[in-house]
N, C-alpha and C positions, 0 to 999 in steps of 0.2 A: 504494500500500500504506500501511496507517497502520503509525504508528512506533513502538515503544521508543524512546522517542527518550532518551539522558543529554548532554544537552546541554555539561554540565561535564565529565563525562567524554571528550567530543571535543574539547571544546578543549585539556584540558590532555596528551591524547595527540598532538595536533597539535604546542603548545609545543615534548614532551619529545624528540619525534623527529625534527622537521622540521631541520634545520640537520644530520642523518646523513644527509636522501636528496638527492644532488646533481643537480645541473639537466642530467641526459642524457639523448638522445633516446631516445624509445618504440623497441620492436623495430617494425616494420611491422606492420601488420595488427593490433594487439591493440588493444583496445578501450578507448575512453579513459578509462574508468571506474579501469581498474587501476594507474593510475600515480597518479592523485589518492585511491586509496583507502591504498597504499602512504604516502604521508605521513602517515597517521592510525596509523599501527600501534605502538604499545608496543614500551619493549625487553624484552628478556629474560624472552619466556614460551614455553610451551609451543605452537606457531604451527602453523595448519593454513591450508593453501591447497584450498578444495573449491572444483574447477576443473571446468566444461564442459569437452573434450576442444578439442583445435584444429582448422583449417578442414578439413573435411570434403570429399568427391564433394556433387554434387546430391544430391537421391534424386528417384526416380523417377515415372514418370510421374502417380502416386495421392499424391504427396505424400508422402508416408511413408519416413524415412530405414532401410532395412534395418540390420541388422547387420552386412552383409556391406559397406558402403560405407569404404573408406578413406581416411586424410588425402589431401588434395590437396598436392605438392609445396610450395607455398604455406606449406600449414599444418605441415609438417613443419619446415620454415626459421623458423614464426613460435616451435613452441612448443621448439625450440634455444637460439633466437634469446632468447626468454623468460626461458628455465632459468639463460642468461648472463647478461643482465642482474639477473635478483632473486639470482644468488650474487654477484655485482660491485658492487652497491649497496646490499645489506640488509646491515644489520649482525646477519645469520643466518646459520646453517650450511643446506646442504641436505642436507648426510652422513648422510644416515637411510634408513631405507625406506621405499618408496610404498608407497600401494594402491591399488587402480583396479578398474575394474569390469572383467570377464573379456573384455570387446568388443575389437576388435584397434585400432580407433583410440582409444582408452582408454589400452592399455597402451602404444601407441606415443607417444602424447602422455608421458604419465609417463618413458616413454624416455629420450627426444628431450629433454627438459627436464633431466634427469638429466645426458644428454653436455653439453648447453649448458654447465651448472654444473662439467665437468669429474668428473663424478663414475659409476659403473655400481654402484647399490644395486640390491637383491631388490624386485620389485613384486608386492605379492602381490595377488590375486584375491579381489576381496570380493562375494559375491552382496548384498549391501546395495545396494550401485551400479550396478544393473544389474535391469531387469525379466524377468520376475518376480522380486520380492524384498523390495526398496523399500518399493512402494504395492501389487501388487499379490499375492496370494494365490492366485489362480483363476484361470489367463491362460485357461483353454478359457470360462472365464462374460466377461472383462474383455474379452479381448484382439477381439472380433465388435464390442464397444460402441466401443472405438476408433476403428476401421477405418469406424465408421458414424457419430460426429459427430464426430472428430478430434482431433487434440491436447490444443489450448486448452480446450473443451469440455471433454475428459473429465478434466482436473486439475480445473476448476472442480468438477465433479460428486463429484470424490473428496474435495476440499476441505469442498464440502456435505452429506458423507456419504451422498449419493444412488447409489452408483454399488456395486456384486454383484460379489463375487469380489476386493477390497478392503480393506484395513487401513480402522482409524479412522486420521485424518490425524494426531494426535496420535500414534498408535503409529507409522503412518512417520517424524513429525519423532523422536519420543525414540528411536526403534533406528540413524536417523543419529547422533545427538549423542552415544548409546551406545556407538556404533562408534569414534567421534572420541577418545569420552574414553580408550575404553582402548587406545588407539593412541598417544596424547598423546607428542609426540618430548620428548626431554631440553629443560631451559630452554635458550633462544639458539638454538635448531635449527629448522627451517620443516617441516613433512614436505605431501608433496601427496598427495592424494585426489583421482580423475581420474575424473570419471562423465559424465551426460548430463543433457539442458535441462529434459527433465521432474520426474528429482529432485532438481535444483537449484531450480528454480522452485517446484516443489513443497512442497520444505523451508523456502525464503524464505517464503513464504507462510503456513507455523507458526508460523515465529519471529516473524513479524508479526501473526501471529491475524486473518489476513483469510481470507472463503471465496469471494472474486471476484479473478481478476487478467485482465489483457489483455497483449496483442501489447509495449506499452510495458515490462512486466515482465519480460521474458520473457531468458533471461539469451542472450548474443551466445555462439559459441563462443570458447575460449580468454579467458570471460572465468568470474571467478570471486568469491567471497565466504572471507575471511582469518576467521579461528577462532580463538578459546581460551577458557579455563577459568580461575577461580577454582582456588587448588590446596586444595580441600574436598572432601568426598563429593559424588558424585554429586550426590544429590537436595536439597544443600544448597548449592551451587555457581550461578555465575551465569555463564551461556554469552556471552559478549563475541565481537561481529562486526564486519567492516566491508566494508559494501554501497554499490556504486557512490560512493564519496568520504562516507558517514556512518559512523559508529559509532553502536554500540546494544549494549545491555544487555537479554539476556531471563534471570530467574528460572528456572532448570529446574524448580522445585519450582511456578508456572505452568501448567506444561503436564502435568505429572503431574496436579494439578489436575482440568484440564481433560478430560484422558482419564479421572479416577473420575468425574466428574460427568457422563460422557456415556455410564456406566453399565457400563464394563468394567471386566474383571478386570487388576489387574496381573500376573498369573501370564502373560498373554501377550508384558510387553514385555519385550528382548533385551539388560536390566541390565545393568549392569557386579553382580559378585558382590557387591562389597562393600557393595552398596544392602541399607537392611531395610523392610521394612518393616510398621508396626506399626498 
């Protein structure tokens, strides 16, 4: 993926935080990415963890992970296991509420994470995280194309604007970042967001402005990408991430941009109020 890359801005978030996260072992199973991206994180903002859910069942024989498939024992201890260590070692609260896509290994990852942490908040149900909603508009035109060149495929296709029944990919990345903003926990608080690999990978893929990824990209479960905001409006604000051990800087007013230029309306995307526009 090419980068945002703020290259000062990683360093001196490394500096300012590193010497708070101490040298303890990973939970099992989680993916290495998230312990080296944890060193990079800022104190005291408004903190989002938009996380793949945790280990899964297979799915089945076509490939395709139903909805009905649930964590794997595994994956219940990993994302417990998780929720413990990020309240035990961030200098964050996790006393907030979640939201999670309405899927049961969604809510139950969000859970499960929640006990780890010692804690039982409200997990609410957000159709953003979760298909149809996301990326897709049309699942009776979308959901035949899926099923017939597959995953990977059909993100690149929607990334390329090639793909019926559809958002522009611009309006799926800004109604996530819309969702996030007006969710925003208190300062020094973490809240989690608990979805799946396609609109995760999907949304990386905005905030990076690319419309090809591969299998390399592709996000691991229980592994996820940390959030926050500039505290300005909306579409003056600057969406700050930290993917796989980098930090990055995207413009929201970018991608807004980007979506008039590729000839919609904003009356379609899913603002926070306070946005005007002129």
């Amino acid at each position: 993926m090419s980068k945002y890359t703020n290259d000062t801005l990683s360093k001196l978030s490394a500096e300012k935080l590193g010497t708070h996260i101490p040298s303890a072992p990973a939970p099992s199973h989680l993916p290495d990415s998230m312990i080296s991206s944890v060193s990079l994180l800022p104190e005291n903002k408004r903190l989002i963890l938009f996380t793949r859910h945790s280990l899964r069942e297979r799915s089945d024989g076509n490939g395709f992970a139903s909805y009905q498939l649930p964590l794997t024992p595994k994956g219940r201890v990993l994302a417990k296991s998780w929720g413990r260590w990020l309240a035990g070692h961030l200098p964050y609260s996790l006393n907030v509420d979640s939201i999670s896509s309405p899927i049961g290994r969604c809510i139950d990852t969000a859970q499960l994470m929640q006990e780890g942490a010692g804690l039982r908040r409200d997990i609410a149900h957000q159709s953003l995280l979760v298909e149809p909603g996301s990326l897709v508009t049309e699942p009776e035109i979308a959901n035949p194309v899926f099923k017939e060149i597959g995953v990977l495929n059909f993100i690149n296709r929607f990334l390329q604007g090639n793909l019926e029944g559809t958002k522009n990919a611009y309006q799926g990345g800004l109604d996530i970042l819309s969702l996030f903003y007006q969710h925003q926990p208190e300062h020094g608080h973490l809240m989690l967001a608990v979805s799946h690999d396609t609109l995760l990978s999907a949304f990386l893929a905005v905030m990076f402005d690319v419309v090809e990824i591969d299998w390399n990209d592709w996000p691991k479960m229980m592994e996820g990408v940390f959030l926050w905001f500039d505290d300005m409006p909306f579409e003056q604000a600057n969406a700050h991430f930290v993917w796989r051990g980098e930090i990055y800087t995207r413009p929201i007013h970018t991608l807004l941009d980007g979506y008039r230029a590729a000839g919609y309306h904003p009356s379609k995307l899913l603002l926070p109020p306070e946005v005007k526009w002129t």
